[in-house]
ZASE-146973 format. One record per residue (C-alpha): residue in three letters; y, z, x. Coordinates in steps of 0.25 Angstrom, whole numbers. Each point is the difference from the previous one (the first is absolute). Layout:
ALA,Y,Z,X $
...
//
This chain:
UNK,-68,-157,23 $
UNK,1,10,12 $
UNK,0,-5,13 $
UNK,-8,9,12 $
UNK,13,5,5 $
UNK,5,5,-12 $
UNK,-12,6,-4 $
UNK,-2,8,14 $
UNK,15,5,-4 $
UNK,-4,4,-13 $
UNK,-13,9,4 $
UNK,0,2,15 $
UNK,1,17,1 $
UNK,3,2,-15 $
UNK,-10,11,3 $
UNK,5,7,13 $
UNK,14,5,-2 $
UNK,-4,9,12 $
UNK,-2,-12,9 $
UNK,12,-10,-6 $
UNK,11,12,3 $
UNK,-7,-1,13 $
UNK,2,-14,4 $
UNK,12,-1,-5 $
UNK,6,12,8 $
UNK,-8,-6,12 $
UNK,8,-12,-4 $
UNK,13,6,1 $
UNK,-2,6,12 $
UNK,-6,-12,7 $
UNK,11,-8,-3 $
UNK,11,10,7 $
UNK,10,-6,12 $
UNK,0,8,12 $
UNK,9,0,12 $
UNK,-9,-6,9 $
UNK,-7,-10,-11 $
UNK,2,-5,-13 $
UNK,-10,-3,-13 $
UNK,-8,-12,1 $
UNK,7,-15,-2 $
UNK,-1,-13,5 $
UNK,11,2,10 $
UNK,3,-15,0 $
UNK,4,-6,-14 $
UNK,-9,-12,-4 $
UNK,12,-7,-5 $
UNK,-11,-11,-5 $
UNK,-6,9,-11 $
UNK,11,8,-4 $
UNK,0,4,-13 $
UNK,4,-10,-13 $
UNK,12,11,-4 $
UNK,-1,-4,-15 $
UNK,-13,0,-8 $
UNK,-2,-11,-10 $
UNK,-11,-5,-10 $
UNK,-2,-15,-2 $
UNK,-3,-3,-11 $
UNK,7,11,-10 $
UNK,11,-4,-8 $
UNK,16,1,5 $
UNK,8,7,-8 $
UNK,15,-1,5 $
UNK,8,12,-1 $
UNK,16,0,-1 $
UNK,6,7,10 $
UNK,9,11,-8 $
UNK,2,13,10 $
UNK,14,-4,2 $
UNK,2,3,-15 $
UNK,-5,14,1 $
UNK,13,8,2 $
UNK,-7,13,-1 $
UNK,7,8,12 $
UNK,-9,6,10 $
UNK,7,14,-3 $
UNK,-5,-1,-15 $
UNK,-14,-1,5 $
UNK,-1,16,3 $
UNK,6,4,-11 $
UNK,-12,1,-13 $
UNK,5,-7,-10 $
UNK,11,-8,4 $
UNK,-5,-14,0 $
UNK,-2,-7,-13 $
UNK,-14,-6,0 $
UNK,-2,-13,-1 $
UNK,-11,-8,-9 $
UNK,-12,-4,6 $
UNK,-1,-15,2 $
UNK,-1,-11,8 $
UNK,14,1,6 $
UNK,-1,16,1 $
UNK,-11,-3,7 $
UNK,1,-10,10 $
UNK,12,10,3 $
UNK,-9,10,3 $
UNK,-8,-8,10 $
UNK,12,-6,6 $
UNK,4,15,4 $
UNK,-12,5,4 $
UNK,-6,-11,9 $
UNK,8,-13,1 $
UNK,6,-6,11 $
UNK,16,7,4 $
UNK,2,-10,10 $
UNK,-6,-11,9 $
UNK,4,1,17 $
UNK,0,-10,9 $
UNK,0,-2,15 $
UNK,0,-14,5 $
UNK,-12,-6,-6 $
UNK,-6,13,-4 $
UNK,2,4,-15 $
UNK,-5,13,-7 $
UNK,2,8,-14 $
UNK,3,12,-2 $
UNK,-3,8,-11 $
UNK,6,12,-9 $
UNK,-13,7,2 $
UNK,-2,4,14 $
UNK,-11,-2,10 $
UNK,-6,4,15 $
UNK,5,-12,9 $
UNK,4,-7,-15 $
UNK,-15,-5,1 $
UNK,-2,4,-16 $
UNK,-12,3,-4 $
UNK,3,5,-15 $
UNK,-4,-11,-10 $
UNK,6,4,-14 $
UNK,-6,-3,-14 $
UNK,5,3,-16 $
UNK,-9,4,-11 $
UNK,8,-5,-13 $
UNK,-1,-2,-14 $
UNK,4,-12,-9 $
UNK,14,-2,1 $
UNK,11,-10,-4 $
UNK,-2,-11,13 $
UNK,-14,7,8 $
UNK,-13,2,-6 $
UNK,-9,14,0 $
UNK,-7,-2,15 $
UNK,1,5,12 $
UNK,11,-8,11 $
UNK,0,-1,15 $
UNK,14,0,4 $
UNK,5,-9,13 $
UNK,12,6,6 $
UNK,2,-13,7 $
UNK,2,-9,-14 $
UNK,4,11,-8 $
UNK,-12,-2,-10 $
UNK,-10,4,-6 $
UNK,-13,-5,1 $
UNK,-10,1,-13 $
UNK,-14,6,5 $
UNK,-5,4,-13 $
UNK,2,-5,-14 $
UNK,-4,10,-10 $
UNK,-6,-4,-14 $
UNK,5,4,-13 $
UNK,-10,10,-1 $
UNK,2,5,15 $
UNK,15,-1,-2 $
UNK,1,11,-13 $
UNK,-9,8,7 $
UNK,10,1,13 $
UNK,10,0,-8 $
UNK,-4,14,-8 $
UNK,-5,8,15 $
UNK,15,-2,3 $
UNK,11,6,-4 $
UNK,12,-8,-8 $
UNK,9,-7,11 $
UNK,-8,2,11 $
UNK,-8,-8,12 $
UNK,-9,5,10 $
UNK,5,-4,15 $
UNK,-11,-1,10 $
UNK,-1,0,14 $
UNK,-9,-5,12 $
UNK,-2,0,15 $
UNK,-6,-11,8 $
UNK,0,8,12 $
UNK,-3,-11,11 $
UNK,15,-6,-2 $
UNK,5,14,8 $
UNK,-15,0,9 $
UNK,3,-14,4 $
UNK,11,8,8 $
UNK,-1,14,1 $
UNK,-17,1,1 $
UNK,-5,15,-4 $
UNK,11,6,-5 $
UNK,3,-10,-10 $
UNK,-7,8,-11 $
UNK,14,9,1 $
UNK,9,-9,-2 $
UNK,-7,-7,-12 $
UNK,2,13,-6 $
UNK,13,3,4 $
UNK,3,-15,-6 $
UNK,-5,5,-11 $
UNK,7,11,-3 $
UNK,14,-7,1 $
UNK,-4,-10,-9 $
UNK,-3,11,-10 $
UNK,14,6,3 $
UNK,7,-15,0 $
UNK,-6,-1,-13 $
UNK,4,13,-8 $
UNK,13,-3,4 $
UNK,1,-15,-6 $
UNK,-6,7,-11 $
UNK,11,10,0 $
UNK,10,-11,1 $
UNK,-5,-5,-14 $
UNK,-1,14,-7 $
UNK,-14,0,2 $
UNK,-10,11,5 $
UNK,-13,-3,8 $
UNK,-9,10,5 $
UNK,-11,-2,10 $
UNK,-15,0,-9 $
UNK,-7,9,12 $
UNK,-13,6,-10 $
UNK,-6,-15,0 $
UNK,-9,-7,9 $
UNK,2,-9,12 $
UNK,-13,-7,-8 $
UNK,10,-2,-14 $
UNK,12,-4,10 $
UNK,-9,-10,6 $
UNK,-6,-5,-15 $
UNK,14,-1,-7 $
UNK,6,-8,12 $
UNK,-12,-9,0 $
UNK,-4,4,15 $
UNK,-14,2,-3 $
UNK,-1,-15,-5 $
UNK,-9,-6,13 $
UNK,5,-15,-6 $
UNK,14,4,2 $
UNK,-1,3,14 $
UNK,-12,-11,4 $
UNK,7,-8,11 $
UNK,6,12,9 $
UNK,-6,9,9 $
UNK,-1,15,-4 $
UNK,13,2,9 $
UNK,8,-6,-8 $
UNK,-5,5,-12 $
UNK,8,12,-8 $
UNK,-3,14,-3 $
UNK,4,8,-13 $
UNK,12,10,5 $
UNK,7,5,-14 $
UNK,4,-2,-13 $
UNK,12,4,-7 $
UNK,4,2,-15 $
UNK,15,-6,0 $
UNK,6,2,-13 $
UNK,13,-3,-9 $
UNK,-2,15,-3 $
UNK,-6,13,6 $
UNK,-14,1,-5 $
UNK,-5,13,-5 $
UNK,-10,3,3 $
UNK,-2,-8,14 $
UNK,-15,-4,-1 $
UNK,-7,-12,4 $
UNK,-1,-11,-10 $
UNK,-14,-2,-6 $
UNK,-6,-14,3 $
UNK,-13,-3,-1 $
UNK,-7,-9,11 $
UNK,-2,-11,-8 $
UNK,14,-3,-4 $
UNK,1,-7,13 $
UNK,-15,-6,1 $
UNK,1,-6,-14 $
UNK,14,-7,5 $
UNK,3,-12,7 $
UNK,4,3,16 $
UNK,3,-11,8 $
UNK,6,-3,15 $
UNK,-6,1,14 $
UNK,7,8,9 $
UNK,5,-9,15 $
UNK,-5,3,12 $
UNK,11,7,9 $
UNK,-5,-2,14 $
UNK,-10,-11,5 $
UNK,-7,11,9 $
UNK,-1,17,-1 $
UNK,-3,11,9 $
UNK,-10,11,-6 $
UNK,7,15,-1 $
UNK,-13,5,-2 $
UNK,7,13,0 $
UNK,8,-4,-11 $
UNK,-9,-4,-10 $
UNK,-7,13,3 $
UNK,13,9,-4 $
UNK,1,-10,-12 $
UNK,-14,4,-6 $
UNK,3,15,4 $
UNK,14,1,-7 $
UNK,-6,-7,-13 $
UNK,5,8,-11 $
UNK,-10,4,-13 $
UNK,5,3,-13 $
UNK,8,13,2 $
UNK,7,11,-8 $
UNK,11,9,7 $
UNK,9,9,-6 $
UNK,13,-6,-7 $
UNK,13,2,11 $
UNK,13,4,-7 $
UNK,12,3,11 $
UNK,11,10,0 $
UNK,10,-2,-12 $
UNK,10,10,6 $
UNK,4,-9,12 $
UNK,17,-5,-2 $
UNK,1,-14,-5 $
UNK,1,-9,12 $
UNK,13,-4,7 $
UNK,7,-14,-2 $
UNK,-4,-11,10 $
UNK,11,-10,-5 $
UNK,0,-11,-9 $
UNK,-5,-9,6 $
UNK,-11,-8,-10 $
UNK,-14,3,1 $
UNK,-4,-13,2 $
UNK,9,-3,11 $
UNK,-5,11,9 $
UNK,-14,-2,-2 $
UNK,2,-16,4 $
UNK,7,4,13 $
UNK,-8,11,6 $
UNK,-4,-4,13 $
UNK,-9,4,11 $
UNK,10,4,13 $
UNK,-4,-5,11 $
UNK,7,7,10 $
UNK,11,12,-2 $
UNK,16,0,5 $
UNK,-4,16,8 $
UNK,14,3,-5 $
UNK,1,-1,-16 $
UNK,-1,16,-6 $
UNK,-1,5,-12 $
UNK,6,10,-8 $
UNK,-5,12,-5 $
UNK,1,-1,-13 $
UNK,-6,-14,-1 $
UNK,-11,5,8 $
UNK,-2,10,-9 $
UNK,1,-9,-12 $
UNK,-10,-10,8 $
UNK,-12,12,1 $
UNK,3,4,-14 $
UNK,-5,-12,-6 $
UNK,-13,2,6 $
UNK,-3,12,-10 $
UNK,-7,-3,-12 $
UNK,7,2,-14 $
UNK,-5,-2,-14 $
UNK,4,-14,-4 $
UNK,6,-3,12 $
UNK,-6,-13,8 $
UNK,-7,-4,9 $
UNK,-6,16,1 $
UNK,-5,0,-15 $
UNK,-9,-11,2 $
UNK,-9,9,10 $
UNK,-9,8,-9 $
UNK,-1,11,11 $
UNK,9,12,6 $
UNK,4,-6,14 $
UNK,-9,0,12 $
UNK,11,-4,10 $
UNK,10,6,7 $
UNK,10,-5,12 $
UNK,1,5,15 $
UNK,15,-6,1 $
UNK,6,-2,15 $
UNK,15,2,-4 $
UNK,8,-8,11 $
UNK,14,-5,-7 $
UNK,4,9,-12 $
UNK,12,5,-2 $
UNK,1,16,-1 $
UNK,-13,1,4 $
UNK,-5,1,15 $
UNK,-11,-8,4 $
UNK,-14,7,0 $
UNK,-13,-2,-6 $
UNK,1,5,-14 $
UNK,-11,0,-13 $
UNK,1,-4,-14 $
UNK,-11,5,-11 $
UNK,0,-6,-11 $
UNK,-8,9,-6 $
UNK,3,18,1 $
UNK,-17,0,-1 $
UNK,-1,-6,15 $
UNK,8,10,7 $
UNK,-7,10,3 $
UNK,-12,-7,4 $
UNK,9,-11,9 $
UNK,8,10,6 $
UNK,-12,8,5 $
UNK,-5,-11,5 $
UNK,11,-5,9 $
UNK,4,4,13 $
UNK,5,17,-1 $
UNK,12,-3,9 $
UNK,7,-7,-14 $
UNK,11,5,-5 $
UNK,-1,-3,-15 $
UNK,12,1,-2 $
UNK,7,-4,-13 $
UNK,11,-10,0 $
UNK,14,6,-1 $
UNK,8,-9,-9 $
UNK,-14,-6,-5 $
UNK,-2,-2,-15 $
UNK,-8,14,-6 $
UNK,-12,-9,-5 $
UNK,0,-10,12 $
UNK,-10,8,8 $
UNK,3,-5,14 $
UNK,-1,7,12 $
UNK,4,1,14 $
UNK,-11,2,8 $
UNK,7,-1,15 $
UNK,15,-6,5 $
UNK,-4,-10,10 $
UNK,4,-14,4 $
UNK,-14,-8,-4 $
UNK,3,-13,2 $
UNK,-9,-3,12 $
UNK,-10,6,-10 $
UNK,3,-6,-10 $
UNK,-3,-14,6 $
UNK,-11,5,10 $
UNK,-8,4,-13 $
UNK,3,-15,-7 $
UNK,-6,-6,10 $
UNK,12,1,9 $
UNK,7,-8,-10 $
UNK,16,1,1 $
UNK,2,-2,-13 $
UNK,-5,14,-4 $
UNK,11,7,9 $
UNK,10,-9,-2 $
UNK,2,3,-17 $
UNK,8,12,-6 $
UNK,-15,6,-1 $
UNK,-15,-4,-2 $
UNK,-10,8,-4 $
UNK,-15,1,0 $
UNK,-8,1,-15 $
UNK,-10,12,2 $
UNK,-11,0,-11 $
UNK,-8,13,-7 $
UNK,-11,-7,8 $
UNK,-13,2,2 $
UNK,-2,12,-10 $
UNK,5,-7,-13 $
UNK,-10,-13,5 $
UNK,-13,9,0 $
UNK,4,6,-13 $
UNK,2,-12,-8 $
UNK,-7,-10,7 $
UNK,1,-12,12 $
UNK,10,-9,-10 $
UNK,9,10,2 $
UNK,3,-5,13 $
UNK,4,-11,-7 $
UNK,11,5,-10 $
UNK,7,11,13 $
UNK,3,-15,6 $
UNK,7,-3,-12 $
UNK,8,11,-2 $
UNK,5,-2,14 $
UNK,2,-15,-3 $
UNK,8,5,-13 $
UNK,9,10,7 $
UNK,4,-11,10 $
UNK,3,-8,-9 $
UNK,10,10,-8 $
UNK,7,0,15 $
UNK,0,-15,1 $
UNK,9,0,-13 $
UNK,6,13,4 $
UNK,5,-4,14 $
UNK,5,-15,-8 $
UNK,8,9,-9 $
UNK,8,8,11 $
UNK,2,-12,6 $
UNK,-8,-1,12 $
UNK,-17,-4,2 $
UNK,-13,5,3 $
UNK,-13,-4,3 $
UNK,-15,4,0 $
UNK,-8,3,12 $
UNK,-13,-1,3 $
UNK,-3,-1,13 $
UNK,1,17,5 $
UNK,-6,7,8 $
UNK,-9,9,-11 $
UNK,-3,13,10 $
UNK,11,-1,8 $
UNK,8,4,-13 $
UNK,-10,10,-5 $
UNK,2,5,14 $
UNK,16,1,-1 $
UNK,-2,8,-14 $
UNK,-12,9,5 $
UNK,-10,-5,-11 $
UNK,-13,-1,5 $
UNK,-14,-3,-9 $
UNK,1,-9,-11 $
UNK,7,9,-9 $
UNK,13,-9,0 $
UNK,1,-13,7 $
UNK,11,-10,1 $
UNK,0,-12,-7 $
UNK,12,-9,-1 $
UNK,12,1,9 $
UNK,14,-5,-4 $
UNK,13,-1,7 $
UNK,15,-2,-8 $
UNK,13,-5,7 $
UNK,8,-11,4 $
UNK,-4,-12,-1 $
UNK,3,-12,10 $
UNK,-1,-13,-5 $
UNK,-7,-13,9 $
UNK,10,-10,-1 $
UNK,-10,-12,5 $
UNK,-7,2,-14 $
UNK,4,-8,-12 $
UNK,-2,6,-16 $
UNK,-3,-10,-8 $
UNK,1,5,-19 $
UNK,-15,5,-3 $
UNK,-1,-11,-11 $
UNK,10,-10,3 $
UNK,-12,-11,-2 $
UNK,1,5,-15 $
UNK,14,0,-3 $
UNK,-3,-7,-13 $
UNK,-7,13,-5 $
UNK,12,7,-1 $
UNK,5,-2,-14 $
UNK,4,16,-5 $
UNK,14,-1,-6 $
UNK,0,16,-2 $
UNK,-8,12,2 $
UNK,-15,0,-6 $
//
């Protein structure tokens, strides 16, 4: 049933902890960019074997699903206060409202013959490399199985039927009105471009489609918290990844590796534990579809495979996470509908150099990057935060440019200060929020800075701010072991997303950057070792459009689909 690859993944240095923290911290540091040469790549696209952007499975049987998010009226404000939503019941509809948020299209672009999708989860040069699956009961319309989803076609594809006996067991490991949501990378689709450091930005991937996916759930009433104690072995066995016949005709670079598994419910579940399923509630069942091949020829990142088999997380146990009840209840962002923001966040591609930002509203933007009980995307993590933001301050109102820091977490500070350069200030913000614990640590025009440390990319100086994720690094990956590289990516890849939806809401754009100069950042700060290293870099501000590109609706193709008459 295994294919070698898989196998390999499942057993290579299960025994050596010691040694898989070591090559995934080598990893890391192997795949930095430096001023005078980047990480690794191709350097010249092969535009012949770029990646198929959508997987699919011949042979699985098509369920269509109604296209319903415009029915949602939930507004995006309501999402932060617990509580507020009224949670809708799970079904077919509910669902395939939940997928349309989390990762279908927002748009298709064109320019001359050129034509793309976009998508409401983002991605690293929009190259997706997340593939998303349910794990269902029997309801009215779907049968119990496990379902590949296609963003493309908005639909579902059946991989695994469960028998009746199969189908009561799943149904008593779950609780009442809930689904598992599980994700996976294929990491040659970002490779194809981006060589070695490619790893990263699967992970970073991953992280927003975590984020996109509590949100829709919020949307619906709904809570979803991340299943972090299981195995990338149980991931791989519940989404049929380990099943050699499913992925027969495609090179191993095609093939999918097990990222997470969320518990997404109609309520919150207490306690959160993982679902019991045994093994052979999926080997007794019926699986079908063969994955397509998405490129007619690979190259090998040996490297890559290499950091894969390191990172492979075992069954673990860590202590339960609960965060700070005593923080105020968020500010309003407006009432603009949930749904409506999440379908038009963009990536900027360029920023105005003019556009600021007040205060307040920068205030308001940082504050939704604290975790509160209840509150999403935060209360998905099971974790206290690991990430904290070196923000360049170039446009705010009421505040003078400088390099300033957020913590979102009191814990950090000493150890973080300590390790910065001795000539910062550390100097609370005057007019700044009590709880907000941001910093200034120098008054200074940084805009060169700025974009000398993203790879001399303008777009980093020409924003209200950006900022660089600096992660509780290599400490917290020796003590809980190599995956936990993995899971410090998606927090990074969760907090940029908050500011994705953050910077919408204000009325402006942001986007992620991935391309920096690791060291040249470490340096600006003081850090050196590997105590705390930079992980994700993000810039917010005014956007300006490329008027040569025409938008095109996401699912104008299936118009007939949309047949709601009120809210579900």
């Amino acid at each position: 049933m295994l294919n070698d690859g898989m196998k390999q993944l499942k057993t290579a240095l299960a025994y050596n902890p010691i040694e898989s923290v070591r090559r995934a911290l080598a990893y890391h540091q192997r795949t930095k960019h430096h001023l005078n040469h980047y990480a690794k790549s191709a350097g010249v696209l092969d535009w012949a074997t770029q990646p198929d952007p959508f997987r699919t499975y011949t042979g699985a049987a098509l369920v269509e699903l109604p296209l319903l998010a415009d029915a949602i009226l939930t507004s995006y404000a309501d999402l932060h206060i617990p509580g507020a939503v009224r949670p809708r019941r799970l079904d077919v509809n509910t669902l395939a409202i939940l997928f349309e948020l989390a990762l279908g299209l927002s748009a298709w672009k064109q320019f001359q013959a050129n034509r793309w999708a976009l998508r409401c989860n983002p991605s690293s040069g929009n190259l997706h490399p997340t593939e998303g699956y349910a794990i269902v009961p029997r309801m009215p319309g779907l049968e119990a199985g496990v379902y590949h989803y296609v963003s493309r076609d908005h639909c579902f594809e059946r991989r695994c039927t469960l028998g009746e006996e199969a189908a009561k067991t799943q149904a008593g490991a779950l609780p009442p009105g809930a689904l598992l949501v599980g994700l996976s990378s294929i990491h040659w689709r970002e490779a194809w471009k981006y060589g070695e450091r490619a790893f990263r930005y699967c992970q970073h991937d991953a992280g927003h489609a975590i984020a996109t996916f509590r949100y829709a759930a919020a949307a619906l009433g709904w809570s979803a918290v991340l299943l972090d104690s299981v195995s990338d072995s149980t991931v791989a066995t519940l989404l049929g990844l380990d099943r050699a016949e499913g992925f027969a005709d495609v090179d191993k670079a095609d093939r999918e590796h097990p990222a997470a598994i969320l518990l997404v419910a109609t309520q919150p579940p207490s306690p959160v534990s993982p679902p019991h399923m045994p093994n052979d509630v999926f080997s007794m069942s019926t699986w079908a579809g063969r994955a397509n091949v998405l490129s007619s020829a690979h190259t090998e990142w040996c490297i890559i495979h290499d950091v894969a088999r390191a990172t492979w997380k075992p069954d673990t146990e860590l202590p339960a996470f609960r965060p700070c009840a005593l923080l105020p209840p968020l500010r309003s962002t407006g009432n603009v509908t949930a749904a409506t923001l999440i379908r038009q966040r963009r990536s900027c591609l360029a920023l105005d150099g003019k556009t600021a930002l007040t205060a307040e509203t920068f205030y308001g933007i940082l504050d939704h990057l604290l975790p509160r009980p209840g509150v999403p995307p935060w209360d998905v993590l099971p974790w206290p935060p690991h990430v904290h933001a070196g923000i360049f301050v170039h446009r705010i109102r009421e505040l003078p440019p400088g390099l300033y820091m957020l913590e979102r977490s009191a814990c950090v500070h000493e150890r973080l200060s300590a390790a910065t350069r001795s000539q910062f200030r550390w100097k609370r913000v005057p007019g700044c929020p009590e709880h907000l614990r941001l910093f200034c640590l120098a008054e200074v025009d940084l805009r060169e800075a700025a974009r000398v440390t993203s790879c001399h990319q303008e777009i980093a100086s020409d924003g209200a701010f950006s900022l660089g994720m600096i992660a509780d690094f290599g400490e917290s990956i020796r003590r809980n072991g190599a995956w936990w590289y993995r899971r410090l990516f998606w927090e990074a890849g969760i907090l940029g997303h908050v500011l994705y939806l953050e910077a919408e809401a204000a009325g402006v754009r942001s986007t992620g950057i991935g391309c920096y100069f690791d060291d040249v950042f470490h340096e600006l700060l003081g850090l050196t070792g590997d105590q705390f290293q930079s992980l994700y870099h993000f810039t917010v501000g005014g956007p300006t459009e490329d008027q040569r590109l025409t938008t095109i609706e996401p699912y104008a193709h299936l118009a007939q689909r949309r047949s709601y008459t009120r809210e579900p």
